[in-house]
N, C-alpha and C positions, 0 to 999 in steps of 0.2 A: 504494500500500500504506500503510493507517495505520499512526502510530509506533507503536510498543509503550506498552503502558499504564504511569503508576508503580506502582512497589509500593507497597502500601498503608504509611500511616504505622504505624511499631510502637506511638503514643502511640494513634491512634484519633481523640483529639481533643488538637490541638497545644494549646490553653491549659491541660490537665489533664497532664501529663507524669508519667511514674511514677515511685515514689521508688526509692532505689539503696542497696540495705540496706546495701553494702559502705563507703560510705562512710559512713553516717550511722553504722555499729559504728567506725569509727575515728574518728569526730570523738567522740562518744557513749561511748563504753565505753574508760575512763583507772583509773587506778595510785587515784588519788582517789576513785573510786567516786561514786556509788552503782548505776548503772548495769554489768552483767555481762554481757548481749547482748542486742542490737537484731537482732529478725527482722522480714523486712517479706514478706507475701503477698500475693498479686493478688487475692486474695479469699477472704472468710469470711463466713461465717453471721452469725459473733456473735464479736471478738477476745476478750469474757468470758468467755463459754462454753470456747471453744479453749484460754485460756490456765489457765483451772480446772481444764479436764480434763488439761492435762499436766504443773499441778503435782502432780495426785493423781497420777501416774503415777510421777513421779521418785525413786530412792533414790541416797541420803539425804538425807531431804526437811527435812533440818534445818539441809540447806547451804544451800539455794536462795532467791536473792532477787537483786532488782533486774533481773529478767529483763522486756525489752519487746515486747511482740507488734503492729503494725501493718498492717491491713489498705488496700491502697489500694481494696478494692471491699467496702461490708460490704452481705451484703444484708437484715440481720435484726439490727440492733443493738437493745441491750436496755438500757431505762430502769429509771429506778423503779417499782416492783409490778407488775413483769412488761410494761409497754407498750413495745411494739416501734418503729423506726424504719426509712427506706433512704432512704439516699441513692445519687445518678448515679456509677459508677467515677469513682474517683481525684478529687469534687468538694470532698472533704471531710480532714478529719482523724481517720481512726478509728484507735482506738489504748486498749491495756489494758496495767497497768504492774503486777509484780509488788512488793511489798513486804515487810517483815517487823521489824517495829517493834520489835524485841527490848527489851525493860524497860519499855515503855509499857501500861501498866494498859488492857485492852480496853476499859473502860469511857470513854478517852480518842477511842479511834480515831475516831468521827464526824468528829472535826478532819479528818478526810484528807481528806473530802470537801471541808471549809469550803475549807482551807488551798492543796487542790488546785484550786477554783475562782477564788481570788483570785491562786494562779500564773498561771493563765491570763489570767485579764481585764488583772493587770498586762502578759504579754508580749503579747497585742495590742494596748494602748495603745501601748507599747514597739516591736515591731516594724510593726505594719499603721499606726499611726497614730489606732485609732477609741478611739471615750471609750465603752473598756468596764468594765460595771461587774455587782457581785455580787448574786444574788437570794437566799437563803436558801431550802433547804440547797445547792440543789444547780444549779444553771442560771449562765449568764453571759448578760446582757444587754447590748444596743445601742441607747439610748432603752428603747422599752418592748417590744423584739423580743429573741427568744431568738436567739442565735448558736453555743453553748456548752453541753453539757448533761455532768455526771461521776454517775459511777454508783459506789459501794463495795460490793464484798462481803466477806465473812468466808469464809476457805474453809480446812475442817479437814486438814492431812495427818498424816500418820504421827508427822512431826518436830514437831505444835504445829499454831496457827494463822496466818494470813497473812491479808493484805490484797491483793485483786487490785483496782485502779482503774482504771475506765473511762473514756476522754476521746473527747468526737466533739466537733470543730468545722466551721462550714459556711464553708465557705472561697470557692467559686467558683462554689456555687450561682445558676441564675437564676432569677429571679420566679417562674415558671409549673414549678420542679423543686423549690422548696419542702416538706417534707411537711407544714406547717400555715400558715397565713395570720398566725399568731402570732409563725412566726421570721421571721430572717434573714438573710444569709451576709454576708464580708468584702467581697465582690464590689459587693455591694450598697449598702454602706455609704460607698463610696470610699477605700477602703482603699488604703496607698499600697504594699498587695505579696500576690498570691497564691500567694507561692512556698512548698509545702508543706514543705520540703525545709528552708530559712530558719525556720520557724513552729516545725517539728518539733523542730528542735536548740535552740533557745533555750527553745522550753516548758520541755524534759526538764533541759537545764542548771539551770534556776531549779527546778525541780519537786524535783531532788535538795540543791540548796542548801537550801530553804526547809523540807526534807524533813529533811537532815540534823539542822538545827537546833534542829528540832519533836521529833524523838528527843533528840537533847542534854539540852531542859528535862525528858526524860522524859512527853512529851508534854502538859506544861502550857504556857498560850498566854498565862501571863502572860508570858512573855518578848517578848509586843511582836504577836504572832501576833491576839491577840484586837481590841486596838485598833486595829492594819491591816483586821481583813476589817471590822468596824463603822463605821471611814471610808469602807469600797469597797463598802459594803453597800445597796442601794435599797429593801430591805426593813424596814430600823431606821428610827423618826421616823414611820411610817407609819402609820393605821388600817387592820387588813386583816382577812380573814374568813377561818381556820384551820377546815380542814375534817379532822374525825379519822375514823381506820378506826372507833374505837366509835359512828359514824353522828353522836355530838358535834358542834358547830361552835363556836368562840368567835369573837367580835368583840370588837377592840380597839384600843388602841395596841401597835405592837410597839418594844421600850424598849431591844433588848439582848440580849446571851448571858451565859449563866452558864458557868460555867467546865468545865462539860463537850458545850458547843456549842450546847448548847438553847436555842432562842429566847423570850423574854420577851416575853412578851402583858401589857400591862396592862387591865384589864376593871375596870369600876367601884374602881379602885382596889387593888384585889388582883392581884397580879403572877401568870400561871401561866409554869410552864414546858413549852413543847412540845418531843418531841424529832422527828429527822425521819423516824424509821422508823413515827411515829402518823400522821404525814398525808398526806393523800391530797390535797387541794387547798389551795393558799395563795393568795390575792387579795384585791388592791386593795378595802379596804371603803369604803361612801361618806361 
């Protein structure tokens, strides 16, 4: 008589294990704030989408902030101008963060985006080990691979407006689970940890320190913010080719951000400012 079969792993695949929402609300969600509850689901569509729809939901919607949404399966994440992504269960980092920048002039808020990318690329140099670094507006690169991508929207409720933030990192992807030939995951890179679990609490730590601070100034980044991302930045020092929604393209040097995040093109000498809800493509020019 053959032995009895095992039971199937609960993980599916041991090197991807799933996160454990209970712990991460109690290492995560302190007296200190900024963080109010970390939920984590086995799958979503889209943790933007999800997390939009039930801030419009909530009364009163003028209390609400700091709420985290985490998906370990997203099967339809959502970029910039609407370009969708999937990654394999549990390979990745999906994850959207409520905010609510009270006294920060909307016209500031692009920074979340900046501010939130160079969270990131610091806590994986920091914790994985790899030399990550910032693409403007919105990617984290590895050499010249994407590993990192943040999404901002604006989303109106009852109580005002808010910021939902979107963070996906490729964590444990392999070559051939890729969705473009352009990324690439921590796995990849020799990362010295693809422990979701470890990645996820020290992003959100730093994300609300670097967060609180950027409110503090009232969201001005001369407090040290703007010289940070343009040290960590691959995009500044560059010739590149800014591709805008008005079919536009400029070539030139990019020199800088001005103090409401927009990136400085230098083109024969005149400086323009782009910002990042014009464009559609940034690259390398020759």
């Amino acid at each position: 008589m053959p032995p009895p079969a095992s039971p199937p792993s609960p993980y599916g695949d041991l090197d991807r294990p799933p996160l454990h929402a209970a712990a991460l609300q109690q290492a995560l969600v302190t007296a200190a704030g900024p963080w109010t509850e970390v939920a984590v689901v086995e799958r979503s569509v889209s943790t933007q989408a999800d997390l939009a729809a039930r801030v419009r939901s909530i009364e009163p919607a003028d209390r609400i902030d700091g709420i985290v949404l985490v998906a370990d399966h997203q099967t339809a994440g959502r970029g910039r101008l609407d370009r969708t992504w999937t990654t394999p269960a549990r390979s990745a980092l999906t994850l959207s963060v409520l905010l609510r920048p009270d006294g920060v002039d909307v016209a500031r808020w692009p920074w979340l985006a900046l501010l939130t990318g160079l969270v990131v690329a610091a806590t994986l140099r920091d914790q994985a080990g790899v030399e990550a670094l910032v693409k403007w507006p919105n990617d984290v690169l590895i050499g010249e691979r994407k590993v990192a991508g943040i999404l901002v929207e604006r989303v109106e409720t009852s109580g005002g407006a808010v910021a939902v933030v979107g963070i996906g990192v490729n964590v444990s992807l392999r070559a051939d689970e890729l969705p473009v030939p352009e990324a690439t995951s921590l796995a990849l890179e020799s990362t010295t940890t693809t422990d979701r679990s470890v990645l996820l609490r020290a992003l959100l730590r730093n994300l609300g320190r670097v967060y609180r601070d950027w409110v503090r100034h009232a969201g001005d980044p001369g407090g040290g913010l703007r010289a940070s991302y343009v040290e960590a930045c691959t995009t500044i020092g560059r010739r590149v080719r800014v591709e805008l929604a008005s079919s536009r393209s400029l070539t030139g040097r990019a020199v800088g951000l001005d103090r409401w995040g927009r990136l400085l093109v230098s083109v024969s000498g005149a400086e323009h400012a782009v910002a990042a809800g014009d464009v559609v493509h940034l690259r390398p020019a020759p």
